[in-house]
C-alpha positions in Angstrom: -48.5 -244.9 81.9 -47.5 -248.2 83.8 -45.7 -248.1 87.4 -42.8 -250.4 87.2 -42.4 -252.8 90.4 -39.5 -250.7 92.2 -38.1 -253.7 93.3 -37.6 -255.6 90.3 -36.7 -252.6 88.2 -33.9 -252.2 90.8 -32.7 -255.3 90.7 -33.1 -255.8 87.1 -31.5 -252.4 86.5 -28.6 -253.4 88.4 -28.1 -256.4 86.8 -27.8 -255.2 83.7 -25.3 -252.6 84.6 -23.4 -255.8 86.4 -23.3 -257.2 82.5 -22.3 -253.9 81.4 -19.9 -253.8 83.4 -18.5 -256.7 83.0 -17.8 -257.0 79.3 -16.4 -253.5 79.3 -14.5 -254.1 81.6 -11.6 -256.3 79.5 -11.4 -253.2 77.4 -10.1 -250.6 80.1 -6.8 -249.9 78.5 -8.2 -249.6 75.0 -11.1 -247.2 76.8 -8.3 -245.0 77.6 -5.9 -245.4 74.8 -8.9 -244.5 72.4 -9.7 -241.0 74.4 -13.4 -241.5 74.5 -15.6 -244.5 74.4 -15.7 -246.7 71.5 -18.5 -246.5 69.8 -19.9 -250.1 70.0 -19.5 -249.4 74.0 -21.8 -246.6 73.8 -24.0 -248.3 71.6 -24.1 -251.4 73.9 -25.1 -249.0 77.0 -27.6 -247.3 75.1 -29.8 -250.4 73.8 -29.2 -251.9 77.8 -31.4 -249.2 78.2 -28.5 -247.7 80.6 -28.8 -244.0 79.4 -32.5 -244.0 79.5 -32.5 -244.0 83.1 -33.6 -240.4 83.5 -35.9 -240.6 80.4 -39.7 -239.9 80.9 -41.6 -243.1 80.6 -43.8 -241.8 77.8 -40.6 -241.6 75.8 -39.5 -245.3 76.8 -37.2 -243.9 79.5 -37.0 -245.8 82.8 -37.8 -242.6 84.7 -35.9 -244.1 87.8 -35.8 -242.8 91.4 -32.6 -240.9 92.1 -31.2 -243.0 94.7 -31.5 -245.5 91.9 -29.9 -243.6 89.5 -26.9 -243.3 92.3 -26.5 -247.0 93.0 -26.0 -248.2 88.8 -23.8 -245.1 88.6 -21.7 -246.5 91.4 -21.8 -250.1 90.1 -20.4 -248.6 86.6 -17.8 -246.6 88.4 -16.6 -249.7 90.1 -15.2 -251.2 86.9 -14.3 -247.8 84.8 -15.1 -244.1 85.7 -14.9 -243.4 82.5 -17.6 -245.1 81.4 -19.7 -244.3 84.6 -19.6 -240.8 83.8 -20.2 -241.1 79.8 -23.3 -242.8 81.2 -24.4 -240.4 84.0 -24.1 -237.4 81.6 -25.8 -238.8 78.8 -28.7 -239.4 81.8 -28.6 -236.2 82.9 -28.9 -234.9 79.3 -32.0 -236.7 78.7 -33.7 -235.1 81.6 -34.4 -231.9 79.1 -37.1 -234.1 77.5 -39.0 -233.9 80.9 -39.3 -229.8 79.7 -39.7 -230.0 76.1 -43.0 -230.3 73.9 -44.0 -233.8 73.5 -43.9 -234.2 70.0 -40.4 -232.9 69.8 -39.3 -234.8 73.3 -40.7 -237.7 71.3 -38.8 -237.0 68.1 -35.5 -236.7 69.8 -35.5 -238.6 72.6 -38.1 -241.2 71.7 -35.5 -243.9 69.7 -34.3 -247.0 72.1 -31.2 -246.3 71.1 -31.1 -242.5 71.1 -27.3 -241.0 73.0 -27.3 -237.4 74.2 -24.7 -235.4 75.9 -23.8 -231.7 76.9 -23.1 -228.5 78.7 -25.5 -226.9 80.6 -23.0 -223.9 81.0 -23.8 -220.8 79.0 -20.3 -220.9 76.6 -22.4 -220.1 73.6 -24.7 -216.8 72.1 -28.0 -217.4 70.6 -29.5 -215.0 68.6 -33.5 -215.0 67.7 -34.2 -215.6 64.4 -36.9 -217.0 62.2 -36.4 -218.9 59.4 -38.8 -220.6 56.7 -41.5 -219.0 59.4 -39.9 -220.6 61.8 -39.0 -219.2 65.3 -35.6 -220.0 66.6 -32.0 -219.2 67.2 -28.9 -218.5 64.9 -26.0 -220.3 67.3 -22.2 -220.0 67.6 -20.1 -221.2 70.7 -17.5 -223.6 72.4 -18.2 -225.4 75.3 -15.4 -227.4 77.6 -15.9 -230.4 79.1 -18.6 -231.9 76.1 -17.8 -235.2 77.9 -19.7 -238.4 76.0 -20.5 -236.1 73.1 -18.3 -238.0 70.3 -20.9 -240.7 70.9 -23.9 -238.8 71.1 -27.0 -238.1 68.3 -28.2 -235.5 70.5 -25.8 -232.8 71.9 -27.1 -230.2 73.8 -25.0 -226.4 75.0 -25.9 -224.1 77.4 -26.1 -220.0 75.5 -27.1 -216.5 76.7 -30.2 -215.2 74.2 -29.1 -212.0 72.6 -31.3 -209.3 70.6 -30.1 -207.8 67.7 -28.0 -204.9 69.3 -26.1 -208.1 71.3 -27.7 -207.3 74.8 -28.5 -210.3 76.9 -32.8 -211.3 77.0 -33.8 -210.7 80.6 -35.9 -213.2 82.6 -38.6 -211.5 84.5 -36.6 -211.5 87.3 -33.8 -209.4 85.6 -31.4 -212.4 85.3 -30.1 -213.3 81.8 -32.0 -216.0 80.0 -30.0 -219.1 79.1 -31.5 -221.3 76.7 -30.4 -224.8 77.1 -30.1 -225.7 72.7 -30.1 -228.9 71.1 -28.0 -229.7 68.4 -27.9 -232.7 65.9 -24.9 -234.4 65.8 -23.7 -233.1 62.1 -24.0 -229.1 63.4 -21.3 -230.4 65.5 -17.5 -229.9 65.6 -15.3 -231.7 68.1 -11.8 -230.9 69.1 -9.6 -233.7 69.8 -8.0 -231.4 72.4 -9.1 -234.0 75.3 -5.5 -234.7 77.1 -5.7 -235.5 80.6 -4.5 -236.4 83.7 -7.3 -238.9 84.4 -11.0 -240.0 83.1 -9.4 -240.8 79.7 -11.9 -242.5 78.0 -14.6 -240.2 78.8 -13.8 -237.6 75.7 -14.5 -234.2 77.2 -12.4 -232.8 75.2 -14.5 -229.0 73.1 -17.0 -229.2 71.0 -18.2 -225.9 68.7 -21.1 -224.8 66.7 -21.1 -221.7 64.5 -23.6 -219.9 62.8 -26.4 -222.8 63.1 -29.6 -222.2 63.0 -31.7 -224.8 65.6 -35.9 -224.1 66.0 -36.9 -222.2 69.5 -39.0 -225.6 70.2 -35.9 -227.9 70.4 -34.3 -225.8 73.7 -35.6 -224.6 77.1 -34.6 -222.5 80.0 -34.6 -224.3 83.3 -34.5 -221.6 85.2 -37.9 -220.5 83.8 -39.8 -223.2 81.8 -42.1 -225.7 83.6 -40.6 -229.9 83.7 -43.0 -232.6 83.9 -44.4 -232.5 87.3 -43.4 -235.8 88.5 -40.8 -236.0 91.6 -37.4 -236.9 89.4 -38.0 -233.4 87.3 -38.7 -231.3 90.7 -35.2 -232.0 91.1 -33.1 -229.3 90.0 -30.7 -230.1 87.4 -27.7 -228.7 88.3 -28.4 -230.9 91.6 -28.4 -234.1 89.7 -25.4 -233.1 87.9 -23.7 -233.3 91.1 -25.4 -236.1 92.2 -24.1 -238.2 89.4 -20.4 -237.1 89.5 -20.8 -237.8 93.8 -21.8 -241.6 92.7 -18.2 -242.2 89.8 -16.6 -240.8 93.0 -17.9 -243.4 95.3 -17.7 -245.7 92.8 -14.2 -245.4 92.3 -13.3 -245.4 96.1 -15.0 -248.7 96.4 -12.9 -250.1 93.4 -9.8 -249.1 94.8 -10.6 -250.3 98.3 -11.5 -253.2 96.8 -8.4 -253.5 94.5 -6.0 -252.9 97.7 -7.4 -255.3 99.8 -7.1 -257.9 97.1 -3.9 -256.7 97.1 -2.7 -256.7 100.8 -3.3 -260.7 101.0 -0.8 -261.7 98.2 1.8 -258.8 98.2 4.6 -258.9 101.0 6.7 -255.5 101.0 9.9 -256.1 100.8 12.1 -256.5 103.7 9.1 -257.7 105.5 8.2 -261.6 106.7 4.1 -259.9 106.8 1.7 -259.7 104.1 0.5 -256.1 103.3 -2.8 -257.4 105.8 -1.0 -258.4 108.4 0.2 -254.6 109.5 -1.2 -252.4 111.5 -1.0 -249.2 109.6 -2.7 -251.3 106.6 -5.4 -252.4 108.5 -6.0 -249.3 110.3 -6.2 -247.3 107.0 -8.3 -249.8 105.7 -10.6 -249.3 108.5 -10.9 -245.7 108.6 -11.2 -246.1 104.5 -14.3 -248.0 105.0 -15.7 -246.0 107.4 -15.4 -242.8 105.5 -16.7 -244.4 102.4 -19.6 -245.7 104.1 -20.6 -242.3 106.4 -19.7 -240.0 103.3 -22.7 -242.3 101.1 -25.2 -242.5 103.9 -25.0 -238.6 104.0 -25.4 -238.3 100.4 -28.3 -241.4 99.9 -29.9 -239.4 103.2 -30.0 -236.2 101.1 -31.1 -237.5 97.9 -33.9 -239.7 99.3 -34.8 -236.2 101.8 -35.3 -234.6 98.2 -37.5 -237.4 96.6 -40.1 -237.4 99.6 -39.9 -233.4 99.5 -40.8 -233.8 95.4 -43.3 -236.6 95.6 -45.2 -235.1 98.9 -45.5 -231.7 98.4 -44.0 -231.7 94.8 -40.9 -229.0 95.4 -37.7 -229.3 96.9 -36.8 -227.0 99.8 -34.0 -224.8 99.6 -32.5 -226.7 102.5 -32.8 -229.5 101.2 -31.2 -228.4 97.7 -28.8 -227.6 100.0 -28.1 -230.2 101.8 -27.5 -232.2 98.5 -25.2 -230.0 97.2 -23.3 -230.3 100.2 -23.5 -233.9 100.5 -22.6 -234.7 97.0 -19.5 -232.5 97.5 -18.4 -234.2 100.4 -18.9 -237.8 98.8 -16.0 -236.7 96.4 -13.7 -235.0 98.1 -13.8 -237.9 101.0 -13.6 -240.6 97.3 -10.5 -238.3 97.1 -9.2 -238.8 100.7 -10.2 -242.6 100.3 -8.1 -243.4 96.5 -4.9 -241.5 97.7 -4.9 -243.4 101.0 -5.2 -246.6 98.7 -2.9 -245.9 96.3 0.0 -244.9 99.1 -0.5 -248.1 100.3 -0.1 -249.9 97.4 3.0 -249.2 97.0 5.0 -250.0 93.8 2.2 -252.1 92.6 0.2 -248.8 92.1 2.1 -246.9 90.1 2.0 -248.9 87.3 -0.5 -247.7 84.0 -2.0 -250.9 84.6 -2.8 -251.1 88.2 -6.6 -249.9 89.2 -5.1 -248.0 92.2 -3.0 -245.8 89.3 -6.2 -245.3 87.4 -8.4 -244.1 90.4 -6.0 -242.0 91.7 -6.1 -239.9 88.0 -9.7 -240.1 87.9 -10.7 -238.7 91.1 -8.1 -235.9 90.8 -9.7 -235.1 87.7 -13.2 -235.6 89.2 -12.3 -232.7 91.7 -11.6 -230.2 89.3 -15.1 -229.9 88.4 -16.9 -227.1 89.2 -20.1 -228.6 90.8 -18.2 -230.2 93.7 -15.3 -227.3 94.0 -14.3 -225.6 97.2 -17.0 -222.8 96.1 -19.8 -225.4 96.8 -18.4 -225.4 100.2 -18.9 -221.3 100.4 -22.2 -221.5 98.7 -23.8 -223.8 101.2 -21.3 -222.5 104.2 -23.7 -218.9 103.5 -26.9 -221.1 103.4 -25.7 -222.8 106.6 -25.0 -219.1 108.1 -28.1 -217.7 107.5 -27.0 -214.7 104.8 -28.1 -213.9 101.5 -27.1 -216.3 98.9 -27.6 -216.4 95.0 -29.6 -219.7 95.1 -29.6 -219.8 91.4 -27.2 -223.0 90.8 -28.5 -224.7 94.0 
């Protein structure tokens, strides 16, 4: 397997997410109006290569270096967050063919163009079952937030294995199995049930399966099958999950810092001889706005590249560490938060318009928030870590 130069795959990387971005981004509004992204979008990201980016390289992935993966999720987010996180997710989907058998990694995730998406949470039953002398699992469920999954040929769901009498399978350690499944697109029902306060286009709206049968070798467990052992798949999933939503976050704080100081040169409020720059308050918010932005980053980048040296030097990731990104990523969201609100105040009537960037960031990141990988719990979880008590490490 050829090393890519890191250096020109970054920069090449990022430009094409800058080309992305930038014919997507006259097509915002219809983004938006449509619910999820339209399918030539998707299609366009996909053959850029742009969900690949967590892809093993033996299945013509760009098996990219998580502070990487960070940096073209930000660019994205800059122009749309719904598109940055239809992106991300189908990424972070991918990173199941890192645990898969090669022949059936290659099979699904081996196409240039293939799109995945899913749920890691457990919303669905799986029951064993062989069929044709083949081992696998008899599936029903719903899962919420199936964000990116109208596009996708792959579509994976999170399920508790049952036996026959309906009793969860036990892992070794007593803990339910969950069995990560991988459904083709047709098995597949969506619900158009996606009506939102923000991330519009992204179409994470339901999606159910019922009574499908799917073979044992197209799933996994994460918490107890064996990844490629390669530093991006020694990071934990559910730790990349959060990574990804930390870097639409930041992403979207940039674009509406951006968008307002654009803004503050031309627009004088009324009753007022100054430009929006020329006052105080608006510079001083401006100021703190960067300054949070750019401390809330360096903690999360400081994590993220802490866990790559941990998984390329002694090829696991310390609980600490785990942590610490967990923490991080957290706080790069709810400061994004802090950062969009400030902008849009100061905006003033310009932001409240369906149109205006500020309006759209402002419903995105409140949206953002509500998702349980970066909730006020993650603050508890690593608040027990930080404390020193037993903690269910689990979800780390």
């Amino acid at each position: 397997m050829d090393t890519p130069n890191p250096v020109s795959q970054r920069e090449n990387l990022l430009a094409t997410a800058d080309a992305a971005a930038s014919r997507f981004g006259t097509r915002v509004a219809e983004i938006e109006a449509t619910g999820y992204l339209p399918q030539d979008i998707a299609d366009d990201l996909a053959a850029a290569g742009l969900y690949r980016l967590l892809t093993p390289a033996e299945y013509g992935g760009h098996e990219i270096s998580v502070e990487l993966f960070v940096e073209i999720i930000e660019r994205l987010a800059q122009t749309d967050a719904s598109v940055a996180w239809c992106t991300f997710i189908s990424c972070t989907s991918c990173v199941l063919a890192g645990y898969l058998d090669p022949s059936v990694s290659r099979q699904l995730y081996g196409k240039p163009d293939i799109k995945a998406a899913g749920v890691f949470a457990p919303r669905g039953k799986a029951i064993r079952e062989t069929r044709d002398g083949e081992p696998g699992f008899r599936v029903s469920g719903r899962w919420f937030w199936g964000s990116a999954t109208k596009n996708a040929d792959v579509i994976q769901g999170g399920c508790l294995v049952l036996d026959a009498d309906g009793k969860p399978e036990l892992l070794p350690g007593g803990r339910p199995r969950v069995q990560s499944i991988l459904f083709d697109r047709s098995q597949v029902t969506h619900l158009d049930n996606w009506d939102a306060f923000g991330l519009l286009g992204s179409g994470s709206g339901e999606f159910e399966v019922e009574e499908v049968f799917v073979p044992e070798a197209h799933s996994a467990c994460l918490m107890a099958d064996r990844p490629l052992d390669r530093p991006l798949y020694r990071f934990p999933v559910f730790g990349l999950l959060g990574i990804g939503i930390g870097a639409v976050a930041l992403g979207g704080a940039r674009h509406a810092m951006d968008t307002l100081i654009e803004l503050a040169g031309d627009k004088t409020p009324q009753s007022s001889s100054k430009t929006l720059a020329m006052r105080a308050s608006t510079q001083q918010a401006v100021a703190r706005a960067e300054a949070l932005w750019r401390s809330a980053r360096a903690f999360m980048m400081d994590a993220v590249r802490a866990g790559w040296n941990e998984a390329e030097t002694t090829g696991e990731i310390a609980v600490d560490t785990r942590r610490d990104i967990r923490l991080a990523t957290t706080h790069a969201v709810h400061s994004a938060q802090n950062i969009i609100s400030s902008m849009y105040q100061l905006g003033g009537g310009n932001a409240i318009f369906s149109q205006s960037p500020l309006q759209r960031c402002l419903r995105d990141i409140h949206v953002i928030t509500q998702h349980f990988m970066v909730s006020d719990s993650t603050y508890e979880l690593t608040g027990r870590l930080l404390l020193g008590l037993d903690t269910d490490v689990t979800m780390l």
